[in-house]
VEXDREN-2710 file (C-alpha; in Angstrom, 1 decimal):
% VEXDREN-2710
k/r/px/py/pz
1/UNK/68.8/356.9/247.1
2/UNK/72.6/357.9/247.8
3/UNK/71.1/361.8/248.1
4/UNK/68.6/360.3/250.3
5/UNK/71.0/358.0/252.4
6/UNK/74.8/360.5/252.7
7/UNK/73.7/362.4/255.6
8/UNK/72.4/360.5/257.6
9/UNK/75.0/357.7/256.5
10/UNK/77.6/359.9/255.3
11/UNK/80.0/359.0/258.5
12/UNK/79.1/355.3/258.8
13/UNK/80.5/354.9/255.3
14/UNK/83.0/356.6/255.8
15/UNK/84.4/354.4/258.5
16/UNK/83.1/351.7/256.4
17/UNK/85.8/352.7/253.2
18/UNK/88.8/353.5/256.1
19/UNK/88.4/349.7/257.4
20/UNK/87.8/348.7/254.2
21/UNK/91.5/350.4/252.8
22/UNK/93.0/349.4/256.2
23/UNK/92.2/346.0/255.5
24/UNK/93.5/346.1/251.8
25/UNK/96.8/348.0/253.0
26/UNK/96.8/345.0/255.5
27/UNK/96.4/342.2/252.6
28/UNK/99.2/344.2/250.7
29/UNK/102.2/343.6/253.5
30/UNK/100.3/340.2/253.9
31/UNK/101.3/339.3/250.2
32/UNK/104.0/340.7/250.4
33/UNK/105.8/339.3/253.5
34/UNK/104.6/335.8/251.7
35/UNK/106.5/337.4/248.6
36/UNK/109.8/335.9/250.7
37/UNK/108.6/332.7/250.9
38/UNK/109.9/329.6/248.6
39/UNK/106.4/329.1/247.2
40/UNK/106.2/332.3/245.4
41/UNK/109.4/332.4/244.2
42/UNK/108.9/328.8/242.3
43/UNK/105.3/330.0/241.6
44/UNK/107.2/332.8/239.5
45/UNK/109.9/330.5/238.2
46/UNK/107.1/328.0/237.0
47/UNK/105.0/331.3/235.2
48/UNK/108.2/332.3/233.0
49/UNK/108.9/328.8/231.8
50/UNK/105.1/327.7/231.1
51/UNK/104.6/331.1/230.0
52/UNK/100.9/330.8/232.3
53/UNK/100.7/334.2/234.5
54/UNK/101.6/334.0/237.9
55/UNK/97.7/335.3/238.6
56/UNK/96.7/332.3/237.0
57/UNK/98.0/330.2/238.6
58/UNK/97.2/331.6/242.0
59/UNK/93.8/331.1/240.6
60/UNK/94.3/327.5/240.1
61/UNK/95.1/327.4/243.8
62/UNK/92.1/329.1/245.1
63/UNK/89.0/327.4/245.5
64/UNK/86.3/328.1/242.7
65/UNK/83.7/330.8/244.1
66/UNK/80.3/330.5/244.7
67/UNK/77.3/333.1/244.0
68/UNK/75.0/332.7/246.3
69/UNK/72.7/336.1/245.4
70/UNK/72.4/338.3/242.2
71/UNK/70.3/341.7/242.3
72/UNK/69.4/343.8/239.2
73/UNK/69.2/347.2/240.2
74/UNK/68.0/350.5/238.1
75/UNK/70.6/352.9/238.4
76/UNK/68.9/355.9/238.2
77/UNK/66.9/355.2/241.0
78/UNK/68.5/352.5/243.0
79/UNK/65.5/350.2/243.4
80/UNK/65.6/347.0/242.8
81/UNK/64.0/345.6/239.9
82/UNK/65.0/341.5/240.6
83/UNK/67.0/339.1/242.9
84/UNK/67.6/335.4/242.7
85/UNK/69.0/333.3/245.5
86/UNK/70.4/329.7/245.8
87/UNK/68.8/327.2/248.6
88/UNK/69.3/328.8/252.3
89/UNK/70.9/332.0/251.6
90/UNK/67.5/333.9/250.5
91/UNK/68.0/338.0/252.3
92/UNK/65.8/338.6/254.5
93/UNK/65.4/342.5/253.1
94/UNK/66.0/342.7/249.7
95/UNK/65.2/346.3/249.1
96/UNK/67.1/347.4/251.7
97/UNK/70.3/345.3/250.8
98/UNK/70.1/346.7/247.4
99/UNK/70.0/350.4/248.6
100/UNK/72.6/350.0/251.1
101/UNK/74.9/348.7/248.1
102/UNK/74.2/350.9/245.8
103/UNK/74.9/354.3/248.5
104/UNK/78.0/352.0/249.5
105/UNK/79.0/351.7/245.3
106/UNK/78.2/355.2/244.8
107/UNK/79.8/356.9/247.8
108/UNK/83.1/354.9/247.1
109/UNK/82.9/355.8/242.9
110/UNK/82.7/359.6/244.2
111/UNK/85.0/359.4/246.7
112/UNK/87.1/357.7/244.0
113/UNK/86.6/360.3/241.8
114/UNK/87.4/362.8/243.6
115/UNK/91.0/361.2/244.0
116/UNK/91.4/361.7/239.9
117/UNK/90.6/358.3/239.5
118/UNK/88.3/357.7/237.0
119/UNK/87.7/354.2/237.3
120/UNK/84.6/352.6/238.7
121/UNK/84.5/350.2/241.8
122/UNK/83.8/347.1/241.2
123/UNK/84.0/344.6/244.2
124/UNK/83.9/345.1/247.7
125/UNK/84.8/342.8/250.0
126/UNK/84.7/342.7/253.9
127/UNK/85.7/339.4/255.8
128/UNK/84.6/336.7/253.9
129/UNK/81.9/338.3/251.5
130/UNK/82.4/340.4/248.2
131/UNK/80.2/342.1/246.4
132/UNK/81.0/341.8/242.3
133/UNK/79.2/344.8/240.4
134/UNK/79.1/345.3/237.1
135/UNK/77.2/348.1/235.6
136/UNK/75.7/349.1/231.5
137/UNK/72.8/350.5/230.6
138/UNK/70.1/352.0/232.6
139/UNK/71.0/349.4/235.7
140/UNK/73.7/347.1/237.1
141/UNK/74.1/343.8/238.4
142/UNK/75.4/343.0/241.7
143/UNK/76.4/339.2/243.0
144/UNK/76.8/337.8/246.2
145/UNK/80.3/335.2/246.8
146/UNK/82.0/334.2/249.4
147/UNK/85.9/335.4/248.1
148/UNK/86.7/337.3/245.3
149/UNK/86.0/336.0/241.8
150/UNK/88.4/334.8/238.9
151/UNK/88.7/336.2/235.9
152/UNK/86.5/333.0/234.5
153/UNK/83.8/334.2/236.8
154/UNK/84.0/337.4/236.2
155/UNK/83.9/336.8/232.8
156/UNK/81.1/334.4/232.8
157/UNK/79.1/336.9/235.1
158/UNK/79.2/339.6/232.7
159/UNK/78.6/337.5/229.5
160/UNK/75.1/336.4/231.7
161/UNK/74.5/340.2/232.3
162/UNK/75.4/341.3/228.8
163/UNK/72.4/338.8/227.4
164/UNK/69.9/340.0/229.9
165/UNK/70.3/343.6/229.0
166/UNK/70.2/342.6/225.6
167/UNK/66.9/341.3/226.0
168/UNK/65.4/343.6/228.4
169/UNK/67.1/346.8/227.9
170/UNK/63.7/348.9/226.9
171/UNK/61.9/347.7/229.9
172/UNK/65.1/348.6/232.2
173/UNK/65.0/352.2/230.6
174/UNK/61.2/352.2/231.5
175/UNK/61.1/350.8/234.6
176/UNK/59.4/353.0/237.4
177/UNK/59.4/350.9/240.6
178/UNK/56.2/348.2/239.5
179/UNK/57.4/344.9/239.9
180/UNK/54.8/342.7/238.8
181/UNK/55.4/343.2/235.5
182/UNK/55.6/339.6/233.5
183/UNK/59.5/340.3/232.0
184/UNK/60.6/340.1/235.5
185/UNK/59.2/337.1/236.3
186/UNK/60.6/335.4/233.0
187/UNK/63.9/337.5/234.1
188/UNK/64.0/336.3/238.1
189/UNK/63.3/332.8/236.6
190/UNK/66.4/333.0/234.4
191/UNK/68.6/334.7/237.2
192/UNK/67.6/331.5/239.6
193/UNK/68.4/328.9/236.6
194/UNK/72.0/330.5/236.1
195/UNK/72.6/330.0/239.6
196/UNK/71.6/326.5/240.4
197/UNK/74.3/325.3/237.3
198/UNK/76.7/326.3/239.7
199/UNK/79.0/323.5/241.2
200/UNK/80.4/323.7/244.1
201/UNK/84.4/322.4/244.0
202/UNK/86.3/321.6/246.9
203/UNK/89.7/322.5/247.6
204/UNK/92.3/319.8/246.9
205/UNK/94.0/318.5/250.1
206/UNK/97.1/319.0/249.6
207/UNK/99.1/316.1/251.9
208/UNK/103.0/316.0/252.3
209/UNK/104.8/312.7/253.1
210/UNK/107.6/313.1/256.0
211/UNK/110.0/311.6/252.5
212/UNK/108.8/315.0/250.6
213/UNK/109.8/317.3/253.7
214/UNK/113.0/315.9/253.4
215/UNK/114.0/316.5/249.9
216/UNK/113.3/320.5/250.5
217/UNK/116.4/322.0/249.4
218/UNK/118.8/324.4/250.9
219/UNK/117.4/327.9/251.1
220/UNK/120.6/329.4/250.4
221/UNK/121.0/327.7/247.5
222/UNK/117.3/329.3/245.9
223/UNK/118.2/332.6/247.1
224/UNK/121.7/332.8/245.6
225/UNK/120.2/331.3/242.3
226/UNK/117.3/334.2/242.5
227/UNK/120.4/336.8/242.8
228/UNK/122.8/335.3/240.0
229/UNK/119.5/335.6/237.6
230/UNK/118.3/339.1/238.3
231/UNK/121.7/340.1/238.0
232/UNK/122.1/338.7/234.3
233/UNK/118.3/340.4/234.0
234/UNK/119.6/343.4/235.1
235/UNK/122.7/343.6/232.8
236/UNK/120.7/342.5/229.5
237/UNK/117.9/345.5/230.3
238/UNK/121.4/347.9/230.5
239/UNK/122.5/346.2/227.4
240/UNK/119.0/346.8/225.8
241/UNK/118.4/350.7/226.6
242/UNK/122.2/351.4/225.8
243/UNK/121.4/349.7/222.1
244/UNK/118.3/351.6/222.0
245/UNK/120.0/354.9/222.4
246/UNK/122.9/353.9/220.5
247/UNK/120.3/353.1/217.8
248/UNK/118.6/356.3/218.1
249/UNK/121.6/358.5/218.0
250/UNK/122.3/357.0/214.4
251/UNK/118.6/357.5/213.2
252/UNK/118.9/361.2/214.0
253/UNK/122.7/361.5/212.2
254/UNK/121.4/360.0/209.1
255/UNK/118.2/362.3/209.3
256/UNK/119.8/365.4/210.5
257/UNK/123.5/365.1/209.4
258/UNK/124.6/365.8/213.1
259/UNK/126.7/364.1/215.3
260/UNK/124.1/363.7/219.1
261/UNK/124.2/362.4/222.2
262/UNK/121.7/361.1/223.8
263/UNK/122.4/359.8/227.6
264/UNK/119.6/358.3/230.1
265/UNK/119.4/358.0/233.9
266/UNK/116.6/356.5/236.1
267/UNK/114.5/359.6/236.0
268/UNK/115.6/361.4/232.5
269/UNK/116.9/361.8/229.0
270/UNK/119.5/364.6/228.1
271/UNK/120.6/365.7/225.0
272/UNK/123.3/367.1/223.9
273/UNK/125.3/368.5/220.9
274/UNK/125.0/371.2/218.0
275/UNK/121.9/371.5/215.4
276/UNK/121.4/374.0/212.5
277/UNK/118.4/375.5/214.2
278/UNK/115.8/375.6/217.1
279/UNK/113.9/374.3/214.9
280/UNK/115.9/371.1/214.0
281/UNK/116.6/370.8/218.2
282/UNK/112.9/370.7/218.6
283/UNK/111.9/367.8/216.4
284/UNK/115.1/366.1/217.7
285/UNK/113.4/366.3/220.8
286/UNK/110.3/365.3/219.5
287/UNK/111.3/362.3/218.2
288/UNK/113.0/361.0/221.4
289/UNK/110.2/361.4/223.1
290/UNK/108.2/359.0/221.1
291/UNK/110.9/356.3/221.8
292/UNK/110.9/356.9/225.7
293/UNK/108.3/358.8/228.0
294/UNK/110.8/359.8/230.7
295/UNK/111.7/364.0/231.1
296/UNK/113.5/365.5/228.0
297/UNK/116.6/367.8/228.9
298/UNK/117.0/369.1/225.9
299/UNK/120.8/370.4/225.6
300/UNK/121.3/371.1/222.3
301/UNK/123.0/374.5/221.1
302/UNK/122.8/376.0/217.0
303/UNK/126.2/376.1/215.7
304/UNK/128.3/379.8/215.5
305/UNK/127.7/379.6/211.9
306/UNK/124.1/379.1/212.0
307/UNK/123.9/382.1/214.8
308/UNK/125.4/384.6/213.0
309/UNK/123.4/383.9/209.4
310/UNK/120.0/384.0/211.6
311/UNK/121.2/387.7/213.6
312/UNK/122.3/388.5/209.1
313/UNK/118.3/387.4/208.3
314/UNK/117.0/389.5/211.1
315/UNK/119.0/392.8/210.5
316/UNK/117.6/392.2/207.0
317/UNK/114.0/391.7/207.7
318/UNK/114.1/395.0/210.1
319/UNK/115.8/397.0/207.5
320/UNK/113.3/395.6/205.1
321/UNK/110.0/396.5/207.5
322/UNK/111.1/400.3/207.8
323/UNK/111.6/400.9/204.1
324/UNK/107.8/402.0/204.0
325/UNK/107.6/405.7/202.3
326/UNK/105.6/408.4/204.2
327/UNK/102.9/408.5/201.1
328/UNK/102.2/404.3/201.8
329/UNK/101.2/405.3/205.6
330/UNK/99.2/408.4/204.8
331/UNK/97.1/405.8/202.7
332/UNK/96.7/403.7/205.1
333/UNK/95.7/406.2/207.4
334/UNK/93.1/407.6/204.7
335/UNK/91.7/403.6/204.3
336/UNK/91.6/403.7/208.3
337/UNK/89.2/407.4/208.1
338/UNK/87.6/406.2/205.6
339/UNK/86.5/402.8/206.8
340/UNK/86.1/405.0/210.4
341/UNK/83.0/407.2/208.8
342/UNK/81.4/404.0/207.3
343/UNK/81.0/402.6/210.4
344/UNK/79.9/406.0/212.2
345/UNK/77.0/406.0/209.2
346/UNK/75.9/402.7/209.8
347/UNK/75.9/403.5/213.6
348/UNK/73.6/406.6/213.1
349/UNK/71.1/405.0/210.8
350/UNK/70.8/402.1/213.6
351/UNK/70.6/404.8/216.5
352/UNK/67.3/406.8/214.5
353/UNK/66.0/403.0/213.9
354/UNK/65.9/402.8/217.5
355/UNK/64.8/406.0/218.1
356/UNK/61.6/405.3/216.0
357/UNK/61.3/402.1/217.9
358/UNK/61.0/404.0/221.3
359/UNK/58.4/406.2/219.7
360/UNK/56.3/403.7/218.5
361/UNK/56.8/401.8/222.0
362/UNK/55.5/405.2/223.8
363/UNK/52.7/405.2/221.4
364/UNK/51.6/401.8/222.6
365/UNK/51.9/402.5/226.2
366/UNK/49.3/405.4/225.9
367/UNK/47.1/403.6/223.5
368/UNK/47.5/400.3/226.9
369/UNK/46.9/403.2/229.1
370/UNK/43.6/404.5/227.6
371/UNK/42.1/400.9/226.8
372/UNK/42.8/399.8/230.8
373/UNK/41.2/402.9/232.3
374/UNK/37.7/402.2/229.9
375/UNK/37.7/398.8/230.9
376/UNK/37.9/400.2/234.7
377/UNK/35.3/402.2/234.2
378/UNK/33.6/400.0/232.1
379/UNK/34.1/397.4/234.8
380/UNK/32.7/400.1/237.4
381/UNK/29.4/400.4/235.6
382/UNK/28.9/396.9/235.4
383/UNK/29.2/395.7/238.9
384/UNK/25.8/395.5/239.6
385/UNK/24.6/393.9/236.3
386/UNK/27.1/391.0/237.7
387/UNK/25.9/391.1/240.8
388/UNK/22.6/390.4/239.9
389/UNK/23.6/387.5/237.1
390/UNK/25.4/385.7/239.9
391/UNK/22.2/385.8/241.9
392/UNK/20.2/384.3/239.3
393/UNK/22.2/381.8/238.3
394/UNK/22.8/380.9/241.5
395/UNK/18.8/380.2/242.0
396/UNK/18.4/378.7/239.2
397/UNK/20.9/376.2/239.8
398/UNK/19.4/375.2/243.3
399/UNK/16.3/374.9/241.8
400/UNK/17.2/373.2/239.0
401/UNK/19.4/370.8/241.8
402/UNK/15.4/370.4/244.2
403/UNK/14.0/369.3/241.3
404/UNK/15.9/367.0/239.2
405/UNK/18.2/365.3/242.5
406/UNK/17.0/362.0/241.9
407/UNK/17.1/362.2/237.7
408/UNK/20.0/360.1/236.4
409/UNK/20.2/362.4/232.8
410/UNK/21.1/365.2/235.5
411/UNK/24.7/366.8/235.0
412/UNK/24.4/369.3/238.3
413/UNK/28.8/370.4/237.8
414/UNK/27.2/371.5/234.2
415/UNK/23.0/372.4/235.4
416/UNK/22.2/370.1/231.7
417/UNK/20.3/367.4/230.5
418/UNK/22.5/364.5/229.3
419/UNK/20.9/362.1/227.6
420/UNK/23.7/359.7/227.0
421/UNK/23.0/356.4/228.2
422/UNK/19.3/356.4/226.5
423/UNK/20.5/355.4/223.1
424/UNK/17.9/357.6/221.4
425/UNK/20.1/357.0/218.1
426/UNK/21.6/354.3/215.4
427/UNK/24.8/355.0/213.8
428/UNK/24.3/357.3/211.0
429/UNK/20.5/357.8/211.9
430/UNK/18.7/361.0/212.9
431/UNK/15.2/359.7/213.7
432/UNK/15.1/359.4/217.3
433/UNK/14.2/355.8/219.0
434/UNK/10.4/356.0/219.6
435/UNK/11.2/353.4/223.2
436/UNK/13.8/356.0/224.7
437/UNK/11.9/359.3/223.9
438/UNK/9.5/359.1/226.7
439/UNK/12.1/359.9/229.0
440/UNK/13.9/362.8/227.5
441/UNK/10.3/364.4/227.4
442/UNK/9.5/363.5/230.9
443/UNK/13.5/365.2/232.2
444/UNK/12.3/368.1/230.0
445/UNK/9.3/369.3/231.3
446/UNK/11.0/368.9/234.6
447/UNK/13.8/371.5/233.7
448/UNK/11.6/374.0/231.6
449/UNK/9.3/374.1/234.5
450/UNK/12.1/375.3/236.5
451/UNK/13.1/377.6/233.9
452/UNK/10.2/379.1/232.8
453/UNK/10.1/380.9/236.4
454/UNK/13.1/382.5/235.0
455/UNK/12.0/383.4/231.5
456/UNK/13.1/387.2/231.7
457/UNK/16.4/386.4/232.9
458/UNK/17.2/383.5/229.7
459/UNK/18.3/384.0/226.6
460/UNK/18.1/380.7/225.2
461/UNK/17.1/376.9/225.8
462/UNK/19.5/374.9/223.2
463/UNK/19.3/371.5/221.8
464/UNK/22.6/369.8/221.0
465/UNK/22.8/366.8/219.0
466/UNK/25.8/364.8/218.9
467/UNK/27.6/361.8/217.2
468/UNK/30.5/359.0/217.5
469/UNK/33.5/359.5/215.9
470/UNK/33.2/357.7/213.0
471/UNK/32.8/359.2/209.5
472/UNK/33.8/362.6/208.2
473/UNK/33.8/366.0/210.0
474/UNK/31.7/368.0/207.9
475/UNK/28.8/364.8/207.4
476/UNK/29.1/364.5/211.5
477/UNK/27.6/368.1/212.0
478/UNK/25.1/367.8/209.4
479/UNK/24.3/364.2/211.2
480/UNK/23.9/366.1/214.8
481/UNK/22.0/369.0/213.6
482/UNK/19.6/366.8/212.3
483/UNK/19.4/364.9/215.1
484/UNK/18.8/368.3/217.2
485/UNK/16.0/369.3/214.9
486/UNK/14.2/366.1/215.4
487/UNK/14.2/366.2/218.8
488/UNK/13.0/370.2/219.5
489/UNK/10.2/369.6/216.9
490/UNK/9.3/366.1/219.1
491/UNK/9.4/368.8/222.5
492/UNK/7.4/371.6/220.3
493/UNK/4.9/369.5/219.7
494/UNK/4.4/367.1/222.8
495/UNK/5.7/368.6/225.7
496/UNK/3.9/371.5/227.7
497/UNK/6.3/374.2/226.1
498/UNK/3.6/376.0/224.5
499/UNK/1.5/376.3/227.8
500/UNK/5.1/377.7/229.4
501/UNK/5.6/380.3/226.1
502/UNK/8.8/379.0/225.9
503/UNK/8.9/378.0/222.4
504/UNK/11.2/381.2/220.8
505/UNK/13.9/380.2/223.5
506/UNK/13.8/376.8/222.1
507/UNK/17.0/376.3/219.4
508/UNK/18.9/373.0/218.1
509/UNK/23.1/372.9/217.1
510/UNK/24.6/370.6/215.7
511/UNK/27.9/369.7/217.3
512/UNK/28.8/366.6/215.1
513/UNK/31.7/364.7/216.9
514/UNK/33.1/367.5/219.2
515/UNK/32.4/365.9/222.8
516/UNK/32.7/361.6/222.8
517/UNK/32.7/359.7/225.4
518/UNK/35.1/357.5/226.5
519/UNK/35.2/354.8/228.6
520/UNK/38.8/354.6/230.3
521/UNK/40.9/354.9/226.8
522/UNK/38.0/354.0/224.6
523/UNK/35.1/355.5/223.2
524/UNK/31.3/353.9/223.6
525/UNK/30.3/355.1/220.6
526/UNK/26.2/354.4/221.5
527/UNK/26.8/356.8/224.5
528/UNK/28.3/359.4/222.0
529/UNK/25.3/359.5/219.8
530/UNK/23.2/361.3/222.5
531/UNK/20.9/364.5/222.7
532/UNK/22.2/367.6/225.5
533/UNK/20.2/370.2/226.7
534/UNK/21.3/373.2/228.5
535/UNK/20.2/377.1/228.9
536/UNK/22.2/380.6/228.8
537/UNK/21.0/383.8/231.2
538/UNK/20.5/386.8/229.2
539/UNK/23.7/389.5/229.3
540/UNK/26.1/386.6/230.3
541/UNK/28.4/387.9/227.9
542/UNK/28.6/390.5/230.6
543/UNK/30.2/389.0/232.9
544/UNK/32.4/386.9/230.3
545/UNK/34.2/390.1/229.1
546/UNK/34.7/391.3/232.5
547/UNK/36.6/388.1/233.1
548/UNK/38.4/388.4/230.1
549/UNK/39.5/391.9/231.5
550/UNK/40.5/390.6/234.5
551/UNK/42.3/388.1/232.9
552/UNK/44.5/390.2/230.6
END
């Protein structure tokens, strides 16, 4: 839906975030030009003694906040699976109201994103309205208030949405737009009862008495009070960071025997003084900075002594490295040769690998070559024999169409008799029903008599019997031949076959449980129990191979 929605609303939500930051840089010097009032400075005093937060207590001032709408949408998708309203504030376009938050929600988490902010939004508010989301799982829940929510409401809105994905997170993974489905009824049902326990509480009027108004104090004194206590705050921090680099300094003289220095500014550390190595100056450094996160300047220098014993230990070490005798790098050059050739071996025997590989590959091309031009002319030959199949075919199908249109057992996609719905058999029977039999005779004398026109031209009339799929594999086919055998010695003997000489094209097959039939998901086993009857043209294999050519 956001896909769907940027370009054509790409630039109205844009505008839409600028006023939307404008106004929150707007609430910003608001708060804070009410940061100079009296109000907020004994809201402040009142949080440090009670030890309550200062947000807390602005949130016993507010007004408690009302939902008036909740929407569950799948996030994937952005449509909306539920909403639930209270009394006169139903939306008049739900769908649409649940798109337009979701492009808003996703355009501002990209945007966000973009800004290397990983967070999520989470309420949006313009005017009067906000929009609280909270998202987990395949979906997320968005609620309608009229101001911004506490940290109770928040709280008890997630603890609401926590429990409904809980219960419903399979169906939320699953959902694909239907929204008749009977958990969101229970779920809309549950989303209306959580907002009807609502209650609405008025703001307190606050009244002040002409004798209160006069007992206000002097400003001066508040604000001279507010300076004298910062200023004993601001001396005890000093005091603090100066003990904890005081501290610190003796930590690393009883660790390191050395005597450091460790100074801080508003924006950095510095050290300073003499180690025994880089090494020691680095883990000095290291362990300051797990005590304070501001900039390192590390200014620590290795004593003289310590210098000259490391240039001692490196004049050592290089006098040590060249002391290798001309006979120890001829050997090494030998190992190199040596291992040199192995590899060259190894690459040779792979090269003639390949090398037979392209042979055999040549070998296969020809052999592709000679097999496509006889199927040419092979195909070339046989033009006319397909040709003439098609024609007949083609004849007998119509034919077969004129004269069996109004029979129900009919297939005319297949040109076969399906004798499905006469129930000719029992379940595990292979005597035919003497009551249905009449009718498969009368079908077949009407397609042999078509047929029998076309006697040259077909190889075969076949019989194939059929069963449910109950029982075993191998006990089905014997079942179906049976039941095929029946009925072509029923059709020898009582149908005009004889007077059409038609009898050696007769054949039965069994073909046991390999075609059901189902009705929607499940089978009617009666209607799978059933006789078919259909014919083959003579050479058809013909054209079969050519297709097969043509399709490889």
């Amino acid at each position: 839906m956001v896909d769907a929605l940027y370009p054509i609303m790409g630039g109205m939500i844009s505008k839409y975030v600028s006023s939307a930051i404008k106004e929150m840089m707007d609430s910003i010097n608001h708060k804070i030009e009410e940061g100079l009032s009296f109000e907020r400075y004994k809201r402040k005093l009142k949080a440090k003694f009670t030890g309550v937060s200062e947000t807390e207590l602005l949130l016993k001032e507010s007004n408690d906040t009302i939902i008036s709408s909740l929407f569950v949408i799948h996030k994937e998708s952005g449509l909306l699976i539920t909403e639930a309203h209270i009394e006169d504030q139903e939306i008049d376009d739900p769908h649409m109201v649940a798109s337009m938050a979701s492009a808003i929600k996703d355009f501002i988490n990209d945007w966000i994103q973009n800004h290397e902010n990983s967070s999520e939004v989470q309420i949006l508010s313009y005017d009067s309205a906000t929009l609280y989301i909270e998202s987990a799982g395949s979906v997320y829940i968005i609620a309608f208030l009229d101001d911004e929510p506490s940290l109770e409401l928040r709280s008890d809105i997630n603890l609401f949405f926590a429990l409904i994905v809980k219960r419903y997170a399979l169906f939320f993974q699953s959902f694909d737009g239907d929204d008749s489905a009977e958990e969101i009824k229970v779920l809309s049902k549950r989303m209306y009862n959580y907002l009807h326990k609502q209650k609405s509480i008025q703001k307190p009027k606050i009244e002040t008495t002409d004798i209160e108004e006069k007992k206000s104090l002097n400003p001066m004194r508040y604000i001279l009070w507010l300076v004298g206590v910062s200023l004993v705050v601001y001396i005890g921090y000093l005091s603090d960071r100066w003990l904890d680099m005081y501290n610190l300094e003796q930590r690393i003289a009883g660790e390191y025997s050395q005597e450091i220095s460790i100074s801080s500014t508003a924006d950095t550390i510095t050290l300073d003084g003499y180690v025994d190595s880089a090494t020691e100056a680095m883990e000095i450094e290291k362990m300051v900075s797990t005590y304070n996160k501001k900039p390192i300047v590390n200014g620590l220098r290795i004593t003289p002594q310590n210098i000259e014993k490391m240039i001692d230990i490196s004049i050592t070490k290089y006098q040590h490295n060249n002391q290798l005798s001309i006979g120890q790098i001829e050997q090494n050059i030998k190992q190199q040769l040596a291992k040199n050739n192995q590899e060259t071996k190894i690459l040779m025997s792979q090269l003639k690998e390949l090398q037979r590989e392209l042979n055999s590959t040549k070998e296969s091309i020809h052999t592709i070559t000679k097999e496509l031009k006889s199927s040419i002319d092979r195909l070339s030959k046989e033009r006319g024999s397909i040709k003439q199949i098609v024609d007949i075919e083609n004849q007998i199908n119509q034919e077969l169409k004129d004269a069996l249109d109004d029979d129900s057992y009919y297939i005319e996609s297949e040109h076969i008799l399906d004798f499905r719905n006469l129930k000719l058999f029992s379940a595990s029977e292979t005597e035919y029903n003497p009551k249905s039999i009449k009718d498969l005779r009368d079908s077949f004398e009407k397609y042999i008599s078509v047929l029998q026109k076309f006697r040259e031209y077909i190889s075969s009339i076949v019989i194939e019997g059929h069963t449910d799929s109950s029982g075993k594999r191998d006990k089905n086919i014997e079942i179906s031949s049976q039941r095929a055998k029946s009925i072509k010695q029923y059709l020898l003997v009582h149908s005009s076959i004889h007077k059409l000489h038609l009898s050696k094209l007769l054949h039965a097959r069994g073909m046991g449980d390999k075609d059901i039939v189902k009705v929607g998901e499940k089978e009617d086993k009666a209607a799978s129990r059933r006789i078919r009857i259909r014919f083959y043209i003579k050479n058809r294999t013909i054209f079969e191979n050519i297709k097969k050519i043509l399709h490889d």
